[in-house]
VOFIKOL-980124 format. One line per field, with one value per residue (C-alpha): residue number from 1; residue in three letters; x, z, y. Coordinates in steps of 0.02 Angstrom, whole numbers, plus 32768, in hexadecimal, padded with zeros to 4 digits. Layout:
N
num	[NUM  ...] $
residu	[Ala  ...] $
east	[X  ...] $
up	[Z  ...] $
north	[Y  ...] $
***
This chain:
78
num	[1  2  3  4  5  6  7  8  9  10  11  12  13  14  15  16  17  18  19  20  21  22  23  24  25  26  27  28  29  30  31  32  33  34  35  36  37  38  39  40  41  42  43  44  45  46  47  48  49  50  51  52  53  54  55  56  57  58  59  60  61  62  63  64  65  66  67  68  69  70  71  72  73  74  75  76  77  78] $
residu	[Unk  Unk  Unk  Unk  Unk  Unk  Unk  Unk  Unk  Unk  Unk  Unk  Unk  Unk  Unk  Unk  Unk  Unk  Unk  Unk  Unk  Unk  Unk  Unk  Unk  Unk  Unk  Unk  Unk  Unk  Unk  Unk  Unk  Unk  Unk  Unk  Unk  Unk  Unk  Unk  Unk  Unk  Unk  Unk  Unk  Unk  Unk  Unk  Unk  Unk  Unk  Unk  Unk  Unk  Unk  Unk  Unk  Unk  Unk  Unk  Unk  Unk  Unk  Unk  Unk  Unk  Unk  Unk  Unk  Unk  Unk  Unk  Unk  Unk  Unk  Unk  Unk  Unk] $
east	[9CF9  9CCF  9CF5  9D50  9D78  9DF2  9E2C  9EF8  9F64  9FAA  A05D  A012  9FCC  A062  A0CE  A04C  A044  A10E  A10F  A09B  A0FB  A189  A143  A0ED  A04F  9FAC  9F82  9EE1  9F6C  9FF3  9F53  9F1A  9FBE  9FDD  9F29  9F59  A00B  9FAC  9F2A  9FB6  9FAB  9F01  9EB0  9F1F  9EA0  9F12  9EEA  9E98  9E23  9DC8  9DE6  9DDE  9D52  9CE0  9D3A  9C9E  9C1F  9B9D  9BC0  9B85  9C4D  9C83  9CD1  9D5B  9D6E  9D35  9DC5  9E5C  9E2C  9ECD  9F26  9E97  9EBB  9F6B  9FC1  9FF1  A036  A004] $
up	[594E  58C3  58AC  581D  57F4  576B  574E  5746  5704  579F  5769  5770  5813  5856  5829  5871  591E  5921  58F6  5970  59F1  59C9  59E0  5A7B  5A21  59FD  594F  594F  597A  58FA  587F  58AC  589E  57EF  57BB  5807  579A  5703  5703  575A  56D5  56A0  5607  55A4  556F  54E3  5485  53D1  5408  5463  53EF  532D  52CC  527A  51EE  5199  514E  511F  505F  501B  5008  5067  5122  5158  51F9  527D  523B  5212  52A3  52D5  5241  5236  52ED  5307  523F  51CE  520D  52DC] $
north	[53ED  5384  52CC  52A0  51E1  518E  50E6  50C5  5036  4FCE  5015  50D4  50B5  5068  50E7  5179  511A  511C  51BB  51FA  5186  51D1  52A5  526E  5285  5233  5200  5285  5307  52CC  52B7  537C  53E6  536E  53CA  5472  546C  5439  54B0  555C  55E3  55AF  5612  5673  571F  5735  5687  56B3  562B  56C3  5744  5705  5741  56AD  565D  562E  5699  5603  561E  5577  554C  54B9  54E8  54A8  5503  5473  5402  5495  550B  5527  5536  55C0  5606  55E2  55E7  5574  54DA  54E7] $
***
């Protein structure tokens, strides 16, 4: 296990502590399944992110793919 630590506004904590009161739960346990729901379904394999050739060639011409990558991954207006 790995120890992971944050810092919350008073109402955020308040609210998590009522809510775990409420489910019978700890906070670390409200805190894990909120990660777990986050993260279920994970990677998707399918993402052009993973696939998409190189959009730049290193012509001399100005690149613009680190600011419009994913208008270049995802089409015109993602």
């Amino acid at each position: 296990m790995r120890v992971v630590q944050t810092t919350l506004t008073e109402a955020q904590h308040k609210l998590l502590e009522e809510y775990a009161k409420r489910n019978s739960k700890s906070i670390k346990e409200v805190v894990r399944d909120a990660v777990a729901r986050t993260l279920e379904g994970g990677v998707d394999p399918r993402d052009p992110i993973f696939s998409a050739p190189a959009v730049s060639a290193r012509t001399g011409k100005e690149d613009r793919g680190s600011i419009r990558h994913d208008e270049f991954l995802y089409g015109e207006g993602a």
